[in-house]
C-alpha positions in Angstrom: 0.0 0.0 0.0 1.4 3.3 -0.8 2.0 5.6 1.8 0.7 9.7 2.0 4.2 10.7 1.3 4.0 8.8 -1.9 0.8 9.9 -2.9 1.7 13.7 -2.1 4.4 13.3 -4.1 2.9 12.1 -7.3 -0.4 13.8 -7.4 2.4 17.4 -6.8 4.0 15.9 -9.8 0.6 15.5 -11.6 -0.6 19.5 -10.6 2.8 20.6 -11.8 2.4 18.9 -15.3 -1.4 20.2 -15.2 -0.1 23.7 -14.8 2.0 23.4 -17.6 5.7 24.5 -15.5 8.0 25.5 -18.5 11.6 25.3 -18.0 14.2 28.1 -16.5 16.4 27.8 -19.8 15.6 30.0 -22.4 18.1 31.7 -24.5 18.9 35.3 -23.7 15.7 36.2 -22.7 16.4 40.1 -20.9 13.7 41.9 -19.4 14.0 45.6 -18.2 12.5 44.8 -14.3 12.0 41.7 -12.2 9.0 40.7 -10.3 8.7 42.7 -7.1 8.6 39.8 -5.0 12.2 38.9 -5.8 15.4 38.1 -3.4 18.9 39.2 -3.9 20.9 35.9 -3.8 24.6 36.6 -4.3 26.7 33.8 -5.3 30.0 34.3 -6.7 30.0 38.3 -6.6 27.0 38.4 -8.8 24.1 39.5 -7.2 21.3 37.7 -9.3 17.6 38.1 -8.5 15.0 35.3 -7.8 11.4 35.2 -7.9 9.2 32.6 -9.0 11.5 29.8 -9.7 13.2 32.2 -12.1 16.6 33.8 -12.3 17.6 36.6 -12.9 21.2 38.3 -13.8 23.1 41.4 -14.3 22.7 42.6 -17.7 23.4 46.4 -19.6 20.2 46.3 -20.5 18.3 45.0 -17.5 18.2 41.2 -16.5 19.3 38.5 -18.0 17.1 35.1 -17.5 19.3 32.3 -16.3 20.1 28.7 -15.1 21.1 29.0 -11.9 24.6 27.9 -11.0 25.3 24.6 -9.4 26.3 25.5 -5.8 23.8 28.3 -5.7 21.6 28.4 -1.9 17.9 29.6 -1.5 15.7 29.9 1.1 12.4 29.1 -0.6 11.8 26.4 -2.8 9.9 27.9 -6.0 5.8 27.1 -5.7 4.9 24.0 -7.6 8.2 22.3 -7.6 8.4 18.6 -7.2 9.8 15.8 -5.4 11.7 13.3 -6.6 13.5 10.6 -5.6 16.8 8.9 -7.7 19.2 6.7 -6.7 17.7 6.9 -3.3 17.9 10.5 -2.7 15.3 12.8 -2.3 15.5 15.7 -4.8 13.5 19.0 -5.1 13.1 19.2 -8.9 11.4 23.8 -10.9 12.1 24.4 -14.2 15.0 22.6 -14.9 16.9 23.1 -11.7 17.5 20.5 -9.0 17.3 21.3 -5.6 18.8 19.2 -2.3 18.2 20.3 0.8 20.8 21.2 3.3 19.0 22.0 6.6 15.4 23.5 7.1 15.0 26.6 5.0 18.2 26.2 2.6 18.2 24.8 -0.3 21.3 24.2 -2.6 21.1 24.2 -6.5 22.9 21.0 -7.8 23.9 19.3 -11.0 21.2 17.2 -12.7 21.8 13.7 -11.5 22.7 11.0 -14.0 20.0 8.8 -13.6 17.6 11.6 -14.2 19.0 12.7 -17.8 19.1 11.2 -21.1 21.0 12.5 -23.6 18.3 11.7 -26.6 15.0 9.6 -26.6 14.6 6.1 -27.0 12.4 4.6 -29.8 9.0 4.3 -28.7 9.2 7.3 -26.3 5.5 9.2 -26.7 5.4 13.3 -26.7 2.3 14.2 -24.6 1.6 18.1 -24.7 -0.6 19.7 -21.5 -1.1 23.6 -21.6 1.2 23.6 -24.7 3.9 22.2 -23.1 5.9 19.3 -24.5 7.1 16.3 -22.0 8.1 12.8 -23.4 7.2 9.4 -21.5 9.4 6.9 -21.6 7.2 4.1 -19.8 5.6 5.5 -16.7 8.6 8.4 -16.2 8.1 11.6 -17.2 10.9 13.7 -19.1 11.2 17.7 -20.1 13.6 18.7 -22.9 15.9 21.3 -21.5 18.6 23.1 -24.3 21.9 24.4 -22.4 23.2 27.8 -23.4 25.8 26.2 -25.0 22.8 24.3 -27.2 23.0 21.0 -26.1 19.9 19.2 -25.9 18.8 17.0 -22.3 16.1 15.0 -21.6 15.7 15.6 -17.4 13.1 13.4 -15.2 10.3 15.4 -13.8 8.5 12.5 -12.4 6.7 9.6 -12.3 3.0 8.9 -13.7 0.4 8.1 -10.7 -0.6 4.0 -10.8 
């Protein structure tokens, strides 16, 4: 019998996929002003900005939207992220960016984990679309296709179909 941790965690997986949660890596997108509610998180001696489950940087002409570096600490996990679970530890999973937790209220921004990319699809992989956003199912595992800055294309986990 599954337990309530379980089932949290997969129906949040099922609302975020419902909502249609589109990735943090887009390329060069700039905008003039970020969302008021945003926090100054300075890692590196660049103060970016985050609000939303977006980040912000520096930029001459505003703000630059951008993955988060690895290494990168938060107070708030972004609304609507996910839980995930690979290779036996627990992962908090927004737009791209995985999360582990350090102690209660921080959160560190870490590399994707092995298990949970693939570098292209396997034959028989489906494309389902929901809001207008692509994800690929490989089985009962559910995949978004995330394209570097550099333009390499990934395939990360996002979750896991209910039963």
């Amino acid at each position: 019998m599954k337990t309530i941790q379980e089932f949290f965690t997969k129906f949040t997986f099922t609302i975020a996929l419902l909502t249609g949660l589109s990735s943090n890596l887009q390329a060069q997108r700039i905008v003039r002003v970020v969302p008021r509610n945003n926090t100054v998180v300075v890692y590196s001696g660049v103060s970016y900005r985050y609000a939303n489950g977006c980040y912000y940087k520096p930029h001459p002409s505003g703000f630059v939207v951008v993955t988060p570096p690895v290494g990168l600490r938060v107070r708030v996990l972004p609304v609507g992220y996910t839980n995930v679970v690979i290779g036996g530890r627990a992962y908090f999973y927004f737009g791209g960016v995985y999360y582990v937790q350090l102690q209660p209220n921080s959160y560190e921004i870490v590399e994707i984990p092995k298990e949970a990319s693939l570098t292209g699809l396997p034959d028989g992989a489906e494309t389902i679309t929901i809001n207008g956003k692509k994800y690929y199912k490989i089985g009962n595992t559910y995949y978004e296709k995330l394209i570097s800055e550099n333009g390499t294309e990934r395939y990360v986990m996002v979750g896991e179909k209910i039963q």
